[in-house]
PDB file of N, CA, C and O in Angstrom:
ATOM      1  N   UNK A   1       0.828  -1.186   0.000  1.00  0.00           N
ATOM      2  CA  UNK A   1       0.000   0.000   0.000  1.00  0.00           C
ATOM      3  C   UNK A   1       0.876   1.254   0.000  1.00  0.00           C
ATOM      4  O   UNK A   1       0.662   2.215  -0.739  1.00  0.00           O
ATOM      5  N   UNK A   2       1.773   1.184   0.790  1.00  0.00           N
ATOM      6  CA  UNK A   2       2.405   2.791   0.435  1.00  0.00           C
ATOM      7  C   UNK A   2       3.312   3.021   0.172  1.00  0.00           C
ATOM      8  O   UNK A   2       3.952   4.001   0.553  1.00  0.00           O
ATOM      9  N   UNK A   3       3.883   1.599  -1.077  1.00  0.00           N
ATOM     10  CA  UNK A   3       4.496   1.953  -1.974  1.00  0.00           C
ATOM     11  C   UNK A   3       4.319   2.809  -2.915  1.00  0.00           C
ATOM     12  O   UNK A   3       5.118   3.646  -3.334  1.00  0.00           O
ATOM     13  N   UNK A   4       2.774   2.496  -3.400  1.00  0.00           N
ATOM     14  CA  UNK A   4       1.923   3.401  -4.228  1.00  0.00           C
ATOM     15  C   UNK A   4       1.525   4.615  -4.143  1.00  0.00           C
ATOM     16  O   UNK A   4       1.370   5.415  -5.066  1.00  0.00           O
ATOM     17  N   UNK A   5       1.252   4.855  -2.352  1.00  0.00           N
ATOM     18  CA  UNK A   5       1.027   6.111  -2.622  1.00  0.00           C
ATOM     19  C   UNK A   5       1.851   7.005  -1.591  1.00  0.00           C
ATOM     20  O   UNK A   5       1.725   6.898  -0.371  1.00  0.00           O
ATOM     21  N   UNK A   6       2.820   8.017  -2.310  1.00  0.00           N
ATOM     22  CA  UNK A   6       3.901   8.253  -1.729  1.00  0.00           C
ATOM     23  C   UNK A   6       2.899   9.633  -0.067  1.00  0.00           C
ATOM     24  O   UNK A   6       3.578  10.158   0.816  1.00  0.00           O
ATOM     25  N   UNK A   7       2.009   9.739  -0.132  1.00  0.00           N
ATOM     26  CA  UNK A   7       0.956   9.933   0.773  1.00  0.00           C
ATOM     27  C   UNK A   7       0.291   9.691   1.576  1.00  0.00           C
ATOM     28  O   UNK A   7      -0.347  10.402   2.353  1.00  0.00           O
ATOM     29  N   UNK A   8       0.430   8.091   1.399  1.00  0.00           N
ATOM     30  CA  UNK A   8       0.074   7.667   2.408  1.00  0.00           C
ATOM     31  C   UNK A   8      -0.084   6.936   3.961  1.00  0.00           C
ATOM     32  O   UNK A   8      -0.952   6.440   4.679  1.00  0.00           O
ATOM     33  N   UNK A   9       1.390   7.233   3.953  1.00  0.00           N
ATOM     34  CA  UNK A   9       2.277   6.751   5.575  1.00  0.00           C
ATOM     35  C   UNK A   9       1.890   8.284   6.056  1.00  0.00           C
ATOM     36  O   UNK A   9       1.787   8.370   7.280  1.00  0.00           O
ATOM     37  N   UNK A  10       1.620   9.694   5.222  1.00  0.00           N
ATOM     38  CA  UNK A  10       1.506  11.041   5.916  1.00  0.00           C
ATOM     39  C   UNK A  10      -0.307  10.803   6.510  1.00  0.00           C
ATOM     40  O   UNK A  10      -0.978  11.354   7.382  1.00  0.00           O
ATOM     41  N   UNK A  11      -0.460  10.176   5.941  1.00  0.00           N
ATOM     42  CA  UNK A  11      -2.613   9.864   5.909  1.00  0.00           C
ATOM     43  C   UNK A  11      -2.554   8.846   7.385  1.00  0.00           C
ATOM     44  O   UNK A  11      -3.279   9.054   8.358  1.00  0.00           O
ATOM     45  N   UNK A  12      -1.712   7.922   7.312  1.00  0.00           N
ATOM     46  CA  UNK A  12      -1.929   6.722   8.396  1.00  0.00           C
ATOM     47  C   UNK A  12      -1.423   7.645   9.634  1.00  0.00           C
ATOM     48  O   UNK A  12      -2.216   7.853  10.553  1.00  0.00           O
ATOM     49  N   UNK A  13       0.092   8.292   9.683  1.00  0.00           N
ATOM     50  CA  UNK A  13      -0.003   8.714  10.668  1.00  0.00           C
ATOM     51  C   UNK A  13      -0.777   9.880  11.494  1.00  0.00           C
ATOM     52  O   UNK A  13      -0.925   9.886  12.716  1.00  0.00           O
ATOM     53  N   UNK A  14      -1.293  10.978  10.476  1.00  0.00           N
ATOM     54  CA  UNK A  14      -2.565  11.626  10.563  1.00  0.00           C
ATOM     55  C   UNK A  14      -3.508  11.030  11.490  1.00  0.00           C
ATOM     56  O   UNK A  14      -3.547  11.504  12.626  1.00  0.00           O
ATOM     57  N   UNK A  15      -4.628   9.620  11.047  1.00  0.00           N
ATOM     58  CA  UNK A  15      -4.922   8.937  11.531  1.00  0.00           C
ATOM     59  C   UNK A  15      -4.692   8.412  13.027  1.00  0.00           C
ATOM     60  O   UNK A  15      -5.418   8.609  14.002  1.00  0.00           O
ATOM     61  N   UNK A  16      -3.713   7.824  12.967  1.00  0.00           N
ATOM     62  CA  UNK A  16      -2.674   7.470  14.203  1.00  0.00           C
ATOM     63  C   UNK A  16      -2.941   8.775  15.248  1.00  0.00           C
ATOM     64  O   UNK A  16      -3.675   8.569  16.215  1.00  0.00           O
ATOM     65  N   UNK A  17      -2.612   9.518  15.143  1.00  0.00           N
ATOM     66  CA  UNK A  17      -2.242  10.766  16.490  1.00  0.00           C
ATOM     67  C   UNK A  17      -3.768  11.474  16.412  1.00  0.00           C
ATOM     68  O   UNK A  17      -3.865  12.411  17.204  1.00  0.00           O
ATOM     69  N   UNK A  18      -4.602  11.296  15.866  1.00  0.00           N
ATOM     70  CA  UNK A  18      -6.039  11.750  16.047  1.00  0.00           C
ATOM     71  C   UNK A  18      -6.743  10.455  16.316  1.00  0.00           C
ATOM     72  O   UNK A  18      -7.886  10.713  15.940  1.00  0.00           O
ATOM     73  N   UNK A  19      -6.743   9.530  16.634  1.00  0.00           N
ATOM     74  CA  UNK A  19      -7.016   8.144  16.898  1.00  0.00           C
ATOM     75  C   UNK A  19      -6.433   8.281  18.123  1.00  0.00           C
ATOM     76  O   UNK A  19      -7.308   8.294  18.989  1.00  0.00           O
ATOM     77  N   UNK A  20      -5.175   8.404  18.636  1.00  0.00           N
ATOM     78  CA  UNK A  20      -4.721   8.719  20.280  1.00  0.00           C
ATOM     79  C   UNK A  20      -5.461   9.525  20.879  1.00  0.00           C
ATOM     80  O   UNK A  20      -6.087   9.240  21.900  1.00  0.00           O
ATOM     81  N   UNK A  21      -5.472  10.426  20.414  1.00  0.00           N
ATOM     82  CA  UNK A  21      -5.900  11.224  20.798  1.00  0.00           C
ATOM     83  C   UNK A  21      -7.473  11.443  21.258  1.00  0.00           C
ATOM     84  O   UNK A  21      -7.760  12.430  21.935  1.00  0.00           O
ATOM     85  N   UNK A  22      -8.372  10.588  20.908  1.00  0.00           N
ATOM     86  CA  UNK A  22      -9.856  10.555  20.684  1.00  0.00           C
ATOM     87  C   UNK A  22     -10.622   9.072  21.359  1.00  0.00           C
ATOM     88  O   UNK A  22     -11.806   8.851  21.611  1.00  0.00           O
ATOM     89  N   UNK A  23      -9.768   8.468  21.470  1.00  0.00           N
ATOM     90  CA  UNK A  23      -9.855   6.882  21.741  1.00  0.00           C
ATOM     91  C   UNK A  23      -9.823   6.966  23.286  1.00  0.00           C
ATOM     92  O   UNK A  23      -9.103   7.719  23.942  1.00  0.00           O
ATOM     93  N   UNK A  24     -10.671   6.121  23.735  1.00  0.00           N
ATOM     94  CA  UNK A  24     -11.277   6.381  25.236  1.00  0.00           C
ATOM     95  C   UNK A  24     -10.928   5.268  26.011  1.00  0.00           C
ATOM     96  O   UNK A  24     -11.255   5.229  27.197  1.00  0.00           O
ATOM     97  N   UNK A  25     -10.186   4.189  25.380  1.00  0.00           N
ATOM     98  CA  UNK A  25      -9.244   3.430  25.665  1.00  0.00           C
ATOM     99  C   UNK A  25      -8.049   2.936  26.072  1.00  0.00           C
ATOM    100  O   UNK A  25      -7.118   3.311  25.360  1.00  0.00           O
ATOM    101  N   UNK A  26      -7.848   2.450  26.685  1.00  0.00           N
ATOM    102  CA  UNK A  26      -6.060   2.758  27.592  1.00  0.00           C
ATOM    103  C   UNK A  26      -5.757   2.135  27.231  1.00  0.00           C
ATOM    104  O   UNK A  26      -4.603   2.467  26.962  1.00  0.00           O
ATOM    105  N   UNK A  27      -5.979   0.835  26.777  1.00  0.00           N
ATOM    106  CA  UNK A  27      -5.366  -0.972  26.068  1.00  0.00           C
ATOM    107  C   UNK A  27      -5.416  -0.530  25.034  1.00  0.00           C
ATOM    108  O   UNK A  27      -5.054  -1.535  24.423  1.00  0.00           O
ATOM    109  N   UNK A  28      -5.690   0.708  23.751  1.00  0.00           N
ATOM    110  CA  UNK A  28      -5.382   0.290  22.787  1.00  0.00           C
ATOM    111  C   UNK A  28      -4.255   0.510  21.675  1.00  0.00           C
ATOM    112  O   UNK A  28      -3.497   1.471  21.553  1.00  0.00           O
ATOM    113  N   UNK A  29      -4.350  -0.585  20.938  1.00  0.00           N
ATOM    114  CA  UNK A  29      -3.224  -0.703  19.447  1.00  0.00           C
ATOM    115  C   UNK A  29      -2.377   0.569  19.704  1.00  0.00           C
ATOM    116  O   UNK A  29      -1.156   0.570  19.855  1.00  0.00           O
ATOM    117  N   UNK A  30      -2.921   1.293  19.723  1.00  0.00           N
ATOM    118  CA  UNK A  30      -1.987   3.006  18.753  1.00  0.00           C
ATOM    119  C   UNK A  30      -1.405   3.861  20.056  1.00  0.00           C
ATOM    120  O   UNK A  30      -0.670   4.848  20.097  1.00  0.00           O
ATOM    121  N   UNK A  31      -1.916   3.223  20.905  1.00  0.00           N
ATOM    122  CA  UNK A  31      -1.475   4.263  22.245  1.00  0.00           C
ATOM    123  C   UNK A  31      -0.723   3.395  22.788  1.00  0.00           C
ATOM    124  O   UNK A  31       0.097   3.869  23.575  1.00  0.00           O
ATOM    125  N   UNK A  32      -0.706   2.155  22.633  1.00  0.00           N
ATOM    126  CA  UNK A  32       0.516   1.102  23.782  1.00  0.00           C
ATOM    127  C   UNK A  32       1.738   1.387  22.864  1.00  0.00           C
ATOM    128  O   UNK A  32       1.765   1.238  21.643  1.00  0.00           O
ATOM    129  N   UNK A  33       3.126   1.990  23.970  1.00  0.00           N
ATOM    130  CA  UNK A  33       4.115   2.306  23.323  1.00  0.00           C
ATOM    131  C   UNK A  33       5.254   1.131  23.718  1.00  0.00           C
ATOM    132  O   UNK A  33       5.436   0.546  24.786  1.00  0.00           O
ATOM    133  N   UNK A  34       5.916   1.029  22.480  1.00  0.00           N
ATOM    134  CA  UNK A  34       7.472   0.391  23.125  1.00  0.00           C
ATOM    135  C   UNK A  34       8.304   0.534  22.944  1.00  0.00           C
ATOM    136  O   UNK A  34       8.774  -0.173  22.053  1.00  0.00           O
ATOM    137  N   UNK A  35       9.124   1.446  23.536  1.00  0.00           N
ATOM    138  CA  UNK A  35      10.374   2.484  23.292  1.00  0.00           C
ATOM    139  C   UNK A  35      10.905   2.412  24.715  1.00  0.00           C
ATOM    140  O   UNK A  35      10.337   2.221  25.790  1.00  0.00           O
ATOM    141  N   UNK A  36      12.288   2.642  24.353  1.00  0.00           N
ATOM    142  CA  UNK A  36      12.949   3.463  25.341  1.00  0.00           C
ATOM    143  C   UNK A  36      12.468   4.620  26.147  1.00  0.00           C
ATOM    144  O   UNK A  36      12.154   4.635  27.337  1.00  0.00           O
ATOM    145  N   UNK A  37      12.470   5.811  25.070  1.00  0.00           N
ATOM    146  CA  UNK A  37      12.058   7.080  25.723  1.00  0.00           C
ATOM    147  C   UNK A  37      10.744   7.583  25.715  1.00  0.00           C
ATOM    148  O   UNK A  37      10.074   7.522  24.684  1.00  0.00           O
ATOM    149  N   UNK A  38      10.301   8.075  26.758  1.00  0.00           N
ATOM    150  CA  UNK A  38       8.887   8.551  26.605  1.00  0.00           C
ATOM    151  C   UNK A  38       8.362   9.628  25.533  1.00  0.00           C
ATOM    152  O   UNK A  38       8.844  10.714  25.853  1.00  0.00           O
ATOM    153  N   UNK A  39       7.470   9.763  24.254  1.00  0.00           N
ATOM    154  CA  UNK A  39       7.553  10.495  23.573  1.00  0.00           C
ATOM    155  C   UNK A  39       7.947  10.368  22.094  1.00  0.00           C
ATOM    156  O   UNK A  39       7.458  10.904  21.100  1.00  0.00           O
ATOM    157  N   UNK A  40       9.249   9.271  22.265  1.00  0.00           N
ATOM    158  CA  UNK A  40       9.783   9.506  21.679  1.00  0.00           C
ATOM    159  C   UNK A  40       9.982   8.029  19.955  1.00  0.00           C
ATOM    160  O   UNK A  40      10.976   7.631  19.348  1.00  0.00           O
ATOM    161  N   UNK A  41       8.517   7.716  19.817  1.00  0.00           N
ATOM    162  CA  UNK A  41       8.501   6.636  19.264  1.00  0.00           C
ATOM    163  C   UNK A  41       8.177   6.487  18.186  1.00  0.00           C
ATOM    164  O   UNK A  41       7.042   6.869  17.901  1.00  0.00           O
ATOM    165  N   UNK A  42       8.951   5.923  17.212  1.00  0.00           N
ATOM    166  CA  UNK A  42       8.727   6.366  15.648  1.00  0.00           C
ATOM    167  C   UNK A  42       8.700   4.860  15.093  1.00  0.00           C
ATOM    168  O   UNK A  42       9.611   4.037  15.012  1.00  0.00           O
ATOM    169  N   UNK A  43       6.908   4.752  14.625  1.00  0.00           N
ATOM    170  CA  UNK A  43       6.761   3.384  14.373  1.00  0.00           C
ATOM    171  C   UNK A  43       7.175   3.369  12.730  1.00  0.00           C
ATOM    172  O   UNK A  43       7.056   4.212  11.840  1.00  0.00           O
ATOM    173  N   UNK A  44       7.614   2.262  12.762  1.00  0.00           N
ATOM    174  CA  UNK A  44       7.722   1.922  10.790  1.00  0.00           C
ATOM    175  C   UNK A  44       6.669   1.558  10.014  1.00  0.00           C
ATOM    176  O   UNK A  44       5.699   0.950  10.468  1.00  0.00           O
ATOM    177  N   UNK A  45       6.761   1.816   9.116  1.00  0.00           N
ATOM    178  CA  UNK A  45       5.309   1.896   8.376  1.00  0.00           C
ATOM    179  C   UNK A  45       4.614   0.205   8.148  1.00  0.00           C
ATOM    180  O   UNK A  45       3.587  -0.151   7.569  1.00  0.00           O
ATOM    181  N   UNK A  46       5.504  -0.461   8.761  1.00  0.00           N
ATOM    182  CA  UNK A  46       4.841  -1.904   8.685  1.00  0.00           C
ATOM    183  C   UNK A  46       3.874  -2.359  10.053  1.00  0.00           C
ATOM    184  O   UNK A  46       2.847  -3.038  10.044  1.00  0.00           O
ATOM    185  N   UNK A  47       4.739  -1.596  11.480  1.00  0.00           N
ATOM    186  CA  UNK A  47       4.070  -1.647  12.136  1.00  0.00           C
ATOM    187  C   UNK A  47       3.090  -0.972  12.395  1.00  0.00           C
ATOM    188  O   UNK A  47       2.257  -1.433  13.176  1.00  0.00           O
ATOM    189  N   UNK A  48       2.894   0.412  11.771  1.00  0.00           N
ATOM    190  CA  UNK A  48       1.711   1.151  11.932  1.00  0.00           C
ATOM    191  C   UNK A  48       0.850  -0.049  11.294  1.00  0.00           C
ATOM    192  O   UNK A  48       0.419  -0.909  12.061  1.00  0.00           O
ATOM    193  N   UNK A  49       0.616  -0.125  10.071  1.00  0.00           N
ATOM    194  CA  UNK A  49      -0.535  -0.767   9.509  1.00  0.00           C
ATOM    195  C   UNK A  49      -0.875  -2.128  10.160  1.00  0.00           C
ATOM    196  O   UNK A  49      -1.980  -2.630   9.953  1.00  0.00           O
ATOM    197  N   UNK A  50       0.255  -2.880  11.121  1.00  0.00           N
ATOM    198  CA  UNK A  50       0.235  -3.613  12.180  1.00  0.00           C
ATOM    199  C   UNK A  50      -1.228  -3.701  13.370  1.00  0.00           C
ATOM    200  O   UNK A  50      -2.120  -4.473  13.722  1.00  0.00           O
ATOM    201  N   UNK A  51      -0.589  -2.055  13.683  1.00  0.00           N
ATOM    202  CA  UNK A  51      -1.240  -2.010  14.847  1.00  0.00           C
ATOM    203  C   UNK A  51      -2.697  -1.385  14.402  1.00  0.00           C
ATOM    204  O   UNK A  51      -3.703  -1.425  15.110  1.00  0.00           O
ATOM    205  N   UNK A  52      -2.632  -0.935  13.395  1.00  0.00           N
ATOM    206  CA  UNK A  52      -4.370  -0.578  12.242  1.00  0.00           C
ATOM    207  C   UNK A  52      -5.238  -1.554  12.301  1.00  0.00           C
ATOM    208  O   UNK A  52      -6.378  -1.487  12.762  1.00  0.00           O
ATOM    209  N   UNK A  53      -4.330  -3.130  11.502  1.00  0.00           N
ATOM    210  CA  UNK A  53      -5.162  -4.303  11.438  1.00  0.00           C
ATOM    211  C   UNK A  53      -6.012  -4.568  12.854  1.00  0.00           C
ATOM    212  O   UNK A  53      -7.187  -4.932  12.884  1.00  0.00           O
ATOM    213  N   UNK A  54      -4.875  -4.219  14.427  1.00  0.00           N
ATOM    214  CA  UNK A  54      -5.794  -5.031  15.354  1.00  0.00           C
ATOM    215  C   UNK A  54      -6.972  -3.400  15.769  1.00  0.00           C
ATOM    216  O   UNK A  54      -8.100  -3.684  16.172  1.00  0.00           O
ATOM    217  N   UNK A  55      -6.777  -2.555  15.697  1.00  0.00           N
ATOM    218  CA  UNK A  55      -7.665  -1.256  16.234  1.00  0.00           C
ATOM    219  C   UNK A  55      -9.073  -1.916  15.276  1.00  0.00           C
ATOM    220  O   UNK A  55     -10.065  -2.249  15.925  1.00  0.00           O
ATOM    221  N   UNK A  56      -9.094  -2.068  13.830  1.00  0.00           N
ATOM    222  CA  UNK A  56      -9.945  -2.495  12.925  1.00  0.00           C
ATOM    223  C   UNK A  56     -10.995  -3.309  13.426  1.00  0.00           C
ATOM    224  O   UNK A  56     -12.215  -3.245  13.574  1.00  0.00           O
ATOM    225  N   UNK A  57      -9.402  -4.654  13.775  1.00  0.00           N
ATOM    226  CA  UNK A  57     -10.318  -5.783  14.417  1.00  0.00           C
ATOM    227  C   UNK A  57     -11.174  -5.741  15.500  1.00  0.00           C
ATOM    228  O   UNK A  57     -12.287  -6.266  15.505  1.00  0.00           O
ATOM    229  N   UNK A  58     -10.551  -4.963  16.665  1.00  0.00           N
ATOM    230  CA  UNK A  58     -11.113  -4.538  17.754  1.00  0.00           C
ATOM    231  C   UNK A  58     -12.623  -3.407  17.466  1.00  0.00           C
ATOM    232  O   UNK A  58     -13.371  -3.320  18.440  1.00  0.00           O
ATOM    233  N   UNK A  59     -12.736  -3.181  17.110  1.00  0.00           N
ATOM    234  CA  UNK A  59     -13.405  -2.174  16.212  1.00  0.00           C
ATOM    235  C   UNK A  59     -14.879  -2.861  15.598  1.00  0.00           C
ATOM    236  O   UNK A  59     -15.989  -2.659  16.091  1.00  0.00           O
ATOM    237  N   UNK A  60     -14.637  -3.568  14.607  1.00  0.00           N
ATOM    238  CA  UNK A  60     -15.578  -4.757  14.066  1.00  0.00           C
ATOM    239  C   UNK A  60     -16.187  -5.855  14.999  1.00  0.00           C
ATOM    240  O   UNK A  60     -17.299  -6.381  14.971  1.00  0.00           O
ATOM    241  N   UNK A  61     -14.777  -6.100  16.106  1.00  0.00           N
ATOM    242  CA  UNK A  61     -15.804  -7.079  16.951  1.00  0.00           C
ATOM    243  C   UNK A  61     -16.700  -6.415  17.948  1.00  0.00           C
ATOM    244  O   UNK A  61     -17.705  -7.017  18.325  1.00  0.00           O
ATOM    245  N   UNK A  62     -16.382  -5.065  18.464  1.00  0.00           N
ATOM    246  CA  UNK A  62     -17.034  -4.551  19.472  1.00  0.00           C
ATOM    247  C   UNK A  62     -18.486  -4.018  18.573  1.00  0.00           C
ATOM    248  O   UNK A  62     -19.626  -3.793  18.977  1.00  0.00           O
ATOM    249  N   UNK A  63     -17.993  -3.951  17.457  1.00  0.00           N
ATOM    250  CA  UNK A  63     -19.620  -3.819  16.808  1.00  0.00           C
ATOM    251  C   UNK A  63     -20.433  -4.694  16.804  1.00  0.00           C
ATOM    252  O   UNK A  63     -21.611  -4.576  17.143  1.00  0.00           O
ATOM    253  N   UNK A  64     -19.811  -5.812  16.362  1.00  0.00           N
ATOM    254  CA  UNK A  64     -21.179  -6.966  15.958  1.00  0.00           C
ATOM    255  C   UNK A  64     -21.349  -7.791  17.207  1.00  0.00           C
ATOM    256  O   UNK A  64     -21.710  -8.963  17.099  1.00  0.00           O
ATOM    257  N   UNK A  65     -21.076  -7.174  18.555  1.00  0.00           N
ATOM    258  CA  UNK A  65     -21.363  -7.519  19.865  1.00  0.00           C
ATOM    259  C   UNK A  65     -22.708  -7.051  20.192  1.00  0.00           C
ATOM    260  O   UNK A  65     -23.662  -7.680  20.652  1.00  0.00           O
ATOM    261  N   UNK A  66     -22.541  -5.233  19.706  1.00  0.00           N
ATOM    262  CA  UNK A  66     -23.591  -4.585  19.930  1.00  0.00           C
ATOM    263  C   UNK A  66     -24.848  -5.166  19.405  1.00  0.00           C
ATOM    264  O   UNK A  66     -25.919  -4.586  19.586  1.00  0.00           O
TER     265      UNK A  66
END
């Protein structure tokens, strides 16, 4: 995917830090960090879309619960 579009690791992480930011969740995908330094964590674009797949998943199942 973002081989193609040289835009779209700027779109996921967009995503990403307004998704932290909004998410009312403490367990989840995009906010659990693993770094050294606090702050200071720069995911690779394999693991972003990583941690996308499970927010998704988490996401879809808490729906079709409802």
């Amino acid at each position: 995917m973002l081989e193609t579009d040289s835009n779209a690791h700027f779109y996921l992480i967009g995503y990403v830090e307004k998704h932290k930011e909004t998410c009312e969740e403490d367990d989840c995908p995009l906010k659990v960090q693993h770094h050294r330094r606090k702050g200071d964590e720069v995911l690779s674009p394999e693991e972003i879309e990583r941690r996308l797949v499970l927010v998704v998943d988490r996401m879809y199942s808490k729906g079709t619960k409802k």
